[in-house]
N, C-alpha and C positions, 0 to 999 in steps of 0.2 A: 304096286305101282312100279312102273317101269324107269327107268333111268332117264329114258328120254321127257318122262312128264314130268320130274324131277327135273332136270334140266330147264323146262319148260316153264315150270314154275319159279324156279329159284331168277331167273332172266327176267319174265314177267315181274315178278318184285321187284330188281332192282332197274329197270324202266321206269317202273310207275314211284320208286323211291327217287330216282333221279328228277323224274317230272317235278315232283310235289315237291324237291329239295330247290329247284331250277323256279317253279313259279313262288316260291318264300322267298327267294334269290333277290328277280325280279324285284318283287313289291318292295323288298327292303330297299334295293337299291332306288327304285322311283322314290321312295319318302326318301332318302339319302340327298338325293339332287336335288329337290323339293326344297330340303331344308340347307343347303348348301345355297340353290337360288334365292331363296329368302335371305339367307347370313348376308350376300355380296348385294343382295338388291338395298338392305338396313347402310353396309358400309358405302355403299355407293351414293347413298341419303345424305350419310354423315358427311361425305367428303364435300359433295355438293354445297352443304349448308355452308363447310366453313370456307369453301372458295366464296361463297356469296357476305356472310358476314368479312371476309376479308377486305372484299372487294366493296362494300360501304363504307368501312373503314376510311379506306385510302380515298374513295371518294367525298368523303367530309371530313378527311383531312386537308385535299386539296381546294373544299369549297373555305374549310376556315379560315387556311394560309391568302389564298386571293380575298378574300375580305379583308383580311387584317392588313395586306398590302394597301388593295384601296382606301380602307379607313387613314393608314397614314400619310397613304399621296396625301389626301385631302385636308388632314390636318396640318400637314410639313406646307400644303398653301396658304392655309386659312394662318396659320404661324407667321410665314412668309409677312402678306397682308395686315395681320397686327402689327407688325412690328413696324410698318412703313404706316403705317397710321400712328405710332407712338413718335418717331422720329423723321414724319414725310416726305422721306426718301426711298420710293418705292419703284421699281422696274417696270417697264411698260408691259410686258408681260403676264404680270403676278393676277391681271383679271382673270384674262385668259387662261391658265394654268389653276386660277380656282371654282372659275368656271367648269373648265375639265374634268376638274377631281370630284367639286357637285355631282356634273352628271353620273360619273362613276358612283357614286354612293348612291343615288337615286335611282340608280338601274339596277344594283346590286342588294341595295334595303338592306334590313326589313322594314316597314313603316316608320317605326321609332326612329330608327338610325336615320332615313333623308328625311324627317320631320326637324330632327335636331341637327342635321348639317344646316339648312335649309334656314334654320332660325339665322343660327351664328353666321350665314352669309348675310342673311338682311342684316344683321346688325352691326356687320361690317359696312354695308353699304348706306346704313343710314348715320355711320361714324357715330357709333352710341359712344358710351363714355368706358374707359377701359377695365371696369370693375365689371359692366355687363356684358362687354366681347370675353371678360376671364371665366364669368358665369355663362355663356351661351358654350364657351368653349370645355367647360369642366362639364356640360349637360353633355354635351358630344359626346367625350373621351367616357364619361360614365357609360351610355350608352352600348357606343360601339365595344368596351369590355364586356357587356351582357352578350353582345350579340357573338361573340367572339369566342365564347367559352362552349364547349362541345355538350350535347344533349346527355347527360348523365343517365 
């Protein structure tokens, strides 16, 4: 054999070893991406989820806090209004203002809670006697704490 087919040969191998080493290359590296894609598509899952639980969070935080606000307006009326039915000196105002705060709990709820404001208005306005404006009003205040406390 001549030098030249020697030559010939030893170049042809390392072609065809370069090929076979370049297309093992390749495939490693598409499974490489592949699974690198997957890793960041999972942490991109993950992130997702906990922007989303975050943001419920702070969303029924903000729906408790305005409840419990409105629950008080309404009670700080319904108070107001006992108190001026105990000693009948009562502001011209104090309807209107627990009228307000009703509606707020009525628009607010949940059923219970403007069920039980709702009582203890009527029975301010039918001047019950003041052991059943304390029990309409301890039926409230029980309530709106149920409704007040976050979904465990």
């Amino acid at each position: 054999m001549s030098e030249w087919a020697i030559a010939l040969i030893a170049a042809g191998s390392a072609v065809a070893g370069s090929v076979v080493t370049g297309w093992y290359t390749r495939t490693a590296g598409i499974r490489q991406a592949d699974a690198a894609r997957h890793a960041g598509d999972r942490q991109a899952d993950a992130l997702l989820d906990s922007v989303r639980m975050t943001l419920r969070a702070e969303s029924d935080h903000r729906e408790f806090a305005l409840r419990r606000q409105i629950y008080a307006e309404f009670l700080g009326s319904a108070e107001a209004r006992i108190l001026a039915e105990r000693n009948g000196r009562g502001q011209a105002d104090d309807e209107v203002a627990l009228q307000r705060a009703l509606s707020g709990v009525l628009l607010e709820g949940p059923p219970e809670a403007a069920t039980a404001a709702q009582h203890l208005v009527d029975s301010l306005r039918r001047h019950e006697r003041p052991d059943e404006l304390k029990r309409a009003k301890l039926e409230f205040v029980s309530v709106a704490q149920e409704c007040c406390q976050p979904p465990r």
